[in-house]
N, C-alpha and C positions, 0 to 999 in steps of 0.2 A: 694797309688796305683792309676793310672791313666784309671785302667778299673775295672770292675767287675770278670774278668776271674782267678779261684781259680789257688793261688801260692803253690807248694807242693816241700817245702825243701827237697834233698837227699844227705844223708848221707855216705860217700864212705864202710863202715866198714874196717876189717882188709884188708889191703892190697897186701897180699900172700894169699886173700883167693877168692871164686868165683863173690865178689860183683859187679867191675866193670863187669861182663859180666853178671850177669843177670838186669845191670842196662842196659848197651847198648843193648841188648836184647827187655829187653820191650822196651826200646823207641826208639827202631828201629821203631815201629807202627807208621806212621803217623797218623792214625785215633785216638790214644790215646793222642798224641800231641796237638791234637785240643782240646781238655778237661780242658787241664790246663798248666802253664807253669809251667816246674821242673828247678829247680837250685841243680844243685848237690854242696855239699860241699866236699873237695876234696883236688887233685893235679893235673895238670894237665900235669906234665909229669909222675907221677905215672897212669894217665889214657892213655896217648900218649904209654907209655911202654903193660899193659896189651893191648890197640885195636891191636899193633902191634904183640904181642905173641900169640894173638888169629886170626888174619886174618880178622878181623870185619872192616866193615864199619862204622863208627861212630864219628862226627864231632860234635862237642861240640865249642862254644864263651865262652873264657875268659871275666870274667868280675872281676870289684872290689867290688861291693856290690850288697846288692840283688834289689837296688833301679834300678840298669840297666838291670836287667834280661828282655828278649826281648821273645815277643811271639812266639811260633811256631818253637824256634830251642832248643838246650839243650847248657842251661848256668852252668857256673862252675866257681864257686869261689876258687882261693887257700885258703886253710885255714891255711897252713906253709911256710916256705920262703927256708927250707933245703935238701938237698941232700937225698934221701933214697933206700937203695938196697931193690929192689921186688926179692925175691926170692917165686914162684909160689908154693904152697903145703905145705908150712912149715911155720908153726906161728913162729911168734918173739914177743920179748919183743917192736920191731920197729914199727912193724907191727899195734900191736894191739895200744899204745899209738896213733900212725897218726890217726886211727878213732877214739880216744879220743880227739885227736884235733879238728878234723873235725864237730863231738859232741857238742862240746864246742862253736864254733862258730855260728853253728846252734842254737843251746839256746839262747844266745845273741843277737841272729840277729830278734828271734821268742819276745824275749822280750822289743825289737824296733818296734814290728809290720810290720816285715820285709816279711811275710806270713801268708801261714792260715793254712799249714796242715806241718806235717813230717812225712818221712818214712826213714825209717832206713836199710842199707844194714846189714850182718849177721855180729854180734859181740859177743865173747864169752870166757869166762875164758877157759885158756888150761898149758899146764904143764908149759910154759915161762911166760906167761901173766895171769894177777887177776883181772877181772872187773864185781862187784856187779851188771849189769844189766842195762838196756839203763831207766827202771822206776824209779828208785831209783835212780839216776844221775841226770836224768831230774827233779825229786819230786827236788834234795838237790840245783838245780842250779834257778828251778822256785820257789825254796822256796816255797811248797806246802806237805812239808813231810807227808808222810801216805796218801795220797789220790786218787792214781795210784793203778790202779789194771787190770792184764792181763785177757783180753778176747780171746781165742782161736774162730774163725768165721770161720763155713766149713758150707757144707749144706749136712747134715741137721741138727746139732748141733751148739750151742754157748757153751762155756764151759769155766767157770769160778773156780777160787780154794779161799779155806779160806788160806790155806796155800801153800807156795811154795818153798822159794829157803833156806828151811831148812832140815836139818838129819833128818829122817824117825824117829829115834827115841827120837827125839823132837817132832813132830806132836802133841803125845795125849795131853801133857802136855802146848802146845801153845794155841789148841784150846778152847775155851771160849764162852759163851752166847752172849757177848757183841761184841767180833769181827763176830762172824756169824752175827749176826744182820745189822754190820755195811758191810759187804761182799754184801750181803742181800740186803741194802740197796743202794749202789753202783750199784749193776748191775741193780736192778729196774730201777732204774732213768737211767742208760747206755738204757737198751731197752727202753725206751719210748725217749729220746732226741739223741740217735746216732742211734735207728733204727727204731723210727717211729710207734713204738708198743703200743697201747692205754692203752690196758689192760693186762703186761704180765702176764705168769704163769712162775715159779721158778720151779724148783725139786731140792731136797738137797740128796744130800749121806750119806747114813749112813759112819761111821768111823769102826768101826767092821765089822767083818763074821755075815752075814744073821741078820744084823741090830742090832747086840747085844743079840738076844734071847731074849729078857724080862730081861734083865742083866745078863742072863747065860754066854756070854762070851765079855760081856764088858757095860758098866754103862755109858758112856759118850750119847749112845742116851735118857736115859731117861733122865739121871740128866741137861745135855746142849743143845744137837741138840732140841729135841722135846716141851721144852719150850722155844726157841729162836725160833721156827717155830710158835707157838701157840701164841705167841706175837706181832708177827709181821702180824700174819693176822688179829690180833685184831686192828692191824695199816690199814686196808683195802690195804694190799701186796700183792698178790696172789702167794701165798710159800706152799708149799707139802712137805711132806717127816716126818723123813728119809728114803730112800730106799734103801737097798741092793744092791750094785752096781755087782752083778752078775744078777741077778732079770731083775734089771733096764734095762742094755743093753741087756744081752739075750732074754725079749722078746720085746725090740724095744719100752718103753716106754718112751724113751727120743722124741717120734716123737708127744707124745702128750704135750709138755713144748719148751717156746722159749728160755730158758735157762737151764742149769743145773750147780749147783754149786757144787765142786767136795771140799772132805777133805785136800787130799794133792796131790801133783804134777803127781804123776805118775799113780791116781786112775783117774785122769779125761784124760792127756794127752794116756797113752795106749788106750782106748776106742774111743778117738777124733782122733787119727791115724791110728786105724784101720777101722774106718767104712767113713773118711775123704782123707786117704792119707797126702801126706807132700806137697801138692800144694795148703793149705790153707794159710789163712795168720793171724797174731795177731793184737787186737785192744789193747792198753792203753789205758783204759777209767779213769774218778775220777778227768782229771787234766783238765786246760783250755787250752794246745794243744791239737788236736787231733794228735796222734803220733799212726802209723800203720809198722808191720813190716813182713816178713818173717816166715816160721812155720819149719826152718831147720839153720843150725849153717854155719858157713864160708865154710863145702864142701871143707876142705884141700886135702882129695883123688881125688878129681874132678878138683881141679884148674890148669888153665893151658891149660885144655886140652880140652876143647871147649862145651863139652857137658853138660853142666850145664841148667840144668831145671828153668829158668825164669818165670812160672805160679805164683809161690807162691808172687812172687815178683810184676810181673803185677795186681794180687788178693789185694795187699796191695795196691797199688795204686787207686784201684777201690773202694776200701774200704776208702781208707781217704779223696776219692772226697764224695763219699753217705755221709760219717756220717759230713762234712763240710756242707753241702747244710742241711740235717737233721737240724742240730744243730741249724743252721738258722732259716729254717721255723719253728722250737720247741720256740725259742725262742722270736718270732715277737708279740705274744700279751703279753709277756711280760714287754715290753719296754712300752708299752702307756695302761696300764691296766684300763678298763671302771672303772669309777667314781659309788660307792655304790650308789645307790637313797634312799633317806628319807623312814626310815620305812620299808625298804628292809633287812631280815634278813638271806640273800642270802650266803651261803658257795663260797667264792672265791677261795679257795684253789687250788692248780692243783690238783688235784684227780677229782674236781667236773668239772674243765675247759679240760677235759684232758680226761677222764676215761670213758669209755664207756660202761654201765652196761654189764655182761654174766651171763649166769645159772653159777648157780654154781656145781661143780663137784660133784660128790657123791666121787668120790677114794677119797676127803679128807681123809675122816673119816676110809675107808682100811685099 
């Protein structure tokens, strides 16, 4: 790269669904333009088709690689060479493979060094198409298996899961000491290197009604969550819980924790939509892309027909510029780390380079 001005790959997603136009949308923004150059990954007459269906203004450079992407206009690579029917509101089998392709390209291209950030327009399994998830694609393409994990980013919540894109009743029997721990341990290290937080605080969920009772109506907080919390703050983490996630949100104690880790998919994401709205956007943290995406699915009912809400999509954008620049400045003394002096029996660890002493809370112990 020939400047310093962050590159942020985009991803067309399904192509019957709302992506191109909350991508021309936001970067209708000249002021956002100036931020960074986007290369969309793409078609370009799948895009020539949606601006014209929509009435948009929006001009986009064909380019061949991302090594030509030019500042200050929106570049767009073909990622296919084939013919395909956009049929607006209705997934296909077509549909969803093209932004498999488009996916694919972007991976490869990230694994050249071809950028610094991705964002992903909406992709998602539906009654024609079966796609595990844009984390789990990217973990098996960057060969980083297990190391991706969904942060939901709204304000005033961050919201994290042990578990996710499993049957409810699978949950009890997935969750384990050693995976919270490691959940645990991911999102620490996400808040202090993708958001710049010295010192965070966690809050964990209970997995049962009113945290179990004392085992009366379920055993997994005392036997797993509460010595997988008790562990890790002995690791100097700053982790709470478990709490009652009726408790927790109803009286708004999520506003004292930069994080909160939820048990499984639905106990974190209902509460994150209802006190957030769907104009938030997701982070993938765990892996060496920063890959940021949308907090709502391809809008099949909405396609088409202009009104498509692009916030969530701009929010992602602004999010995978922050945590690129974060990630940066988190990572600069590490690259030339000061020399021990003789006789110096100094903790260099990041905890001690990093961490900022705080009182500590009495609600531990609650």
């Amino acid at each position: 790269m020939e400047n310093n001005r962050i590159r942020i790959a985009i991803t067309q997603g399904d192509t019957n669904g709302v992506g191109y136009e909350i991508i021309f949308k936001a970067l209708g923004d000249s002021n956002l333009l100036d931020m960074f150059t986007p290369i969309i990954y793409g078609s370009p007459k799948i895009a020539s088709y949606h601006r014209k269906a929509l009435g948009m203004e929006a001009n986009f450079t064909i380019i061949n690689n991302a090594e030509e992407a030019k500042d200050g206009v929106i570049n767009l690579i073909p990622s296919f060479d084939y013919e395909l029917k956009v049929e607006l509101g209705k997934p296909s089998l077509d549909s969803g493979n093209a932004a498999i392709m488009a996916l694919r390209r972007a991976a490869e291209d990230y694994k050249k060094g071809a950028y610094d950030a991705l964002v992903t327009a909406p992709l998602t399994s539906n009654g024609v198409f079966s796609f595990s998830g844009h984390t789990k694609y990217l973990e098996d393409r960057l060969e980083e298996e297990g190391k991706g994990m969904t942060i939901l980013v709204g304000d005033p919540i961050r919201m994290a899961f042990v578990t996710e894109n499993i049957p409810f009743k699978d949950v009890a029997e997935t969750i384990n000491k050693d995976l919270i721990k490691k959940k645990v341990t991911i999102l620490n290290e996400s808040l202090k290197r993708d958001f710049r937080i010295s010192n965070p605080r966690i809050a964990v969920l209970a997995l049962n009604p009113k945290a179990g009772s004392n085992g009366l109506v379920g055993s997994e907080e005392g036997d797993i969550i509460q010595p997988a919390v008790a562990e890790l703050y002995e690791e100097k983490i700053k982790v709470f819980g478990p709490y009652a996630a009726d408790i927790f949100f109803g009286n708004s104690m999520f506003l004292q924790f930069d994080a909160v880790l939820a048990m499984y998919y639905d106990q974190g994401n209902i509460p994150f939509r209802t006190i957030c709205g769907n104009t938030e956007a997701r982070l993938t943290t765990g892996l060496s892309l920063t890959r940021t995406t949308v907090c709502h699915d391809p809008l099949f009912t909405v396609a088409g027909k202009g009104n498509a809400d692009e916030e969530s999509f701009r929010k992602a954008i602004y999010l995978a510029i922050d945590v690129c620049r974060n990630r940066e400045e988190y990572d600069i003394p590490f690259a030339n780390p000061l020399q021990k002096q003789y006789k110096e029996k100094r903790d260099e660890s990041e905890k001690v380079r990093f961490n900022i002493p705080k009182k500590e809370d009495e609600d531990r112990n609650n």
